[in-house]
N, C-alpha and C positions, 0 to 999 in steps of 0.2 A: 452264217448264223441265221438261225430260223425266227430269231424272235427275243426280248428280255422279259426275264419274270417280273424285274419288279418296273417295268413300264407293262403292263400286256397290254394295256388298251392301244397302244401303238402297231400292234401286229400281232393277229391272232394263228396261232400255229394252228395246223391240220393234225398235231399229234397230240393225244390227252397226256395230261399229266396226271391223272387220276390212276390206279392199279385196276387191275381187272378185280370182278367180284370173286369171293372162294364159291365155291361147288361144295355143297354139304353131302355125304352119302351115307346111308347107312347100311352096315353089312349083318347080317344074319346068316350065318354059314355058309351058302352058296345064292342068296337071295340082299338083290340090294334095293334100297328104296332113292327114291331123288324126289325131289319139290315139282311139286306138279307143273311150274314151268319149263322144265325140262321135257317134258312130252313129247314125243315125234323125235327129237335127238338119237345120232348114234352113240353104241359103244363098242367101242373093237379091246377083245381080251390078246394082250400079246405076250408071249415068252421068248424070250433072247429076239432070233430075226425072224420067229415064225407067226404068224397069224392064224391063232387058235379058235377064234369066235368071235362073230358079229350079230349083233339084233338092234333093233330100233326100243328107244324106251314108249313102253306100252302105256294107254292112259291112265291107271291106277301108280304110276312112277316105279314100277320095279321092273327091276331086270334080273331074269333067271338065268345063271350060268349052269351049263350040263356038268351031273354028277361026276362025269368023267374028265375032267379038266382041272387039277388040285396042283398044291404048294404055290410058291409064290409066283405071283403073275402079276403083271402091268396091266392096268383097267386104261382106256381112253376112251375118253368122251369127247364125243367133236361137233363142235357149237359153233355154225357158222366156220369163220375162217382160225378159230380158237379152238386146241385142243388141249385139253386139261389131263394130267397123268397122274396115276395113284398105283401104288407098289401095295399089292395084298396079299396076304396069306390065304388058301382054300384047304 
């Protein structure tokens, strides 16, 4: 056992108990925006086992998916050793 909640001052765990933060995104038909902290982060566009598309998020927070890449697609965003998944429609 790593530790008790309701003693913690006894032994503090290496693991948070806190949830990771959400990722807000917003989509505008093939154009997405993200919170300017996100800057310099990848996104990889996936469908089934293929990898369709990668860019880095630009400094104004959006990312342009090419016009040629539509219906529903797996967005990943990978932050550090965290990667966050989102199922969208193009």
């Amino acid at each position: 056992m790593l530790g008790q909640y309701n003693q913690p001052v006894e032994f503090v765990s290496p693991y948070s108990r806190n949830p990771i933060a959400p990722i807000y995104i917003f989509q505008n038909e093939h154009e997405f925006i993200v919170e300017s902290y996100l800057v310099g982060e990848m996104v990889e566009i996936v469908s089934g086992d293929s990898l369709l598309y990668t860019c880095i998020i630009k400094k104004d927070g959006k990312i342009v998916i090419p016009n040629d890449i539509f219906g529903e697609i797996e967005l990943r965003l990978v932050r550090g050793n965290i990667t966050y998944y989102a199922f969208v429609v193009l």
